[in-house]
C-alpha positions in Angstrom: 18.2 10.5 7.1 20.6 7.3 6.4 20.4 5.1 3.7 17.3 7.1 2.0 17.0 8.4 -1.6 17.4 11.8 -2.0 14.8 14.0 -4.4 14.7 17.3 -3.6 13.8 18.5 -0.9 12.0 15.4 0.4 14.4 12.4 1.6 13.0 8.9 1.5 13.8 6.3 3.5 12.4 3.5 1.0 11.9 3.9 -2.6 8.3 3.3 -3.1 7.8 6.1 -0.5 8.2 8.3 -3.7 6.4 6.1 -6.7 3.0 7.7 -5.5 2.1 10.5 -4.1 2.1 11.7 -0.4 -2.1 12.0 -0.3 -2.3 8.8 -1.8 0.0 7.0 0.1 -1.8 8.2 3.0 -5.1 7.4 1.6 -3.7 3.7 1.2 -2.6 3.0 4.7 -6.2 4.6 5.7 -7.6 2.1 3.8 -5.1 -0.9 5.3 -6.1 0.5 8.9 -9.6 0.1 7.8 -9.3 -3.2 6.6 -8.0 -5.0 9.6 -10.3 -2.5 11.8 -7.0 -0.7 13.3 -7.2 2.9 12.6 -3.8 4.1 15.0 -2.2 1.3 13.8 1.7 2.5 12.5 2.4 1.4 8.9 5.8 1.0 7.7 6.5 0.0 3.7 8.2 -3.5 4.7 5.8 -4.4 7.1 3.9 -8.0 5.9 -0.3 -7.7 5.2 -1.0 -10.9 7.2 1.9 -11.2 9.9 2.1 -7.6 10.4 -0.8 -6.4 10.6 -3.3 -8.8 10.7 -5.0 -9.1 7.1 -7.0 -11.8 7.0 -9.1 -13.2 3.9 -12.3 -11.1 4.5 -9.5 -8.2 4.9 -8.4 -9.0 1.3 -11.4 -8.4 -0.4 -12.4 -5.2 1.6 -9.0 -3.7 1.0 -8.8 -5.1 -2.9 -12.7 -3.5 -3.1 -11.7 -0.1 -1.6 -7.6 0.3 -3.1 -10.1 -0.4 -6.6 -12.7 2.4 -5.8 -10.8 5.1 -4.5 -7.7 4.4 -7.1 -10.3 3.8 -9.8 -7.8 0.8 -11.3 -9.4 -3.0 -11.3 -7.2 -5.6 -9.2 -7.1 -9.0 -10.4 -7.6 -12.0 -6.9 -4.5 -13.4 -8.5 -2.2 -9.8 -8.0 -3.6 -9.3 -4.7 -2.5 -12.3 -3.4 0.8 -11.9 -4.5 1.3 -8.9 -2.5 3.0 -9.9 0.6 3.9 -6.5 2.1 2.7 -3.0 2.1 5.8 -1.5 0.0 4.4 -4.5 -2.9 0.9 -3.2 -2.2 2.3 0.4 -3.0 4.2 -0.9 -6.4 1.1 -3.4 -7.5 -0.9 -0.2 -7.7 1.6 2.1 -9.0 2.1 -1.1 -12.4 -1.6 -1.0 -12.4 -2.5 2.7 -12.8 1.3 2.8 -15.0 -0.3 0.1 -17.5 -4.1 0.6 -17.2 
């Protein structure tokens, strides 16, 4: 696999592939499919929330409510709206569940 980060056993393509783990990255892109009502929809980390794959404002808040319940971390509007892709979805809650 080119240009990945070796650990182990497991290769990665892109660095926040490894900054949680493999059942939670998979519940997060659940949860993305979810909220813009696209469940085979293909999820890559650099792909953007709104252009991408269609996140709209209403989208936002379900995917804010649910990342908050099933991560059990609290998400401030302001964060959340600073995330523009799914790789800084995966590191905002990664620096939230790091720092409480």
């Amino acid at each position: 696999m080119g240009g990945g980060f070796a650990f182990g056993p497991i290769h990665y393509k892109y660095p926040t592939e490894r900054m949680i783990e493999a059942t939670e990255l998979a519940q997060l892109k659940a949860i993305v499919r979810e909220s813009v009502f696209e469940e085979d929809l293909e999820i890559h980390p650099t792909d953007h929330l709104v252009t991408d794959l269609g996140l709209d404002s209403m989208g936002y808040v379900d995917l804010t409510v649910k990342i908050e319940l099933t991560f059990g971390i609290a998400i401030s509007d302001k964060a959340i709206r600073a995330v523009a892709t799914f790789q800084d979805l995966v590191h905002l809650i990664t620096q939230t569940k790091t720092n409480g």
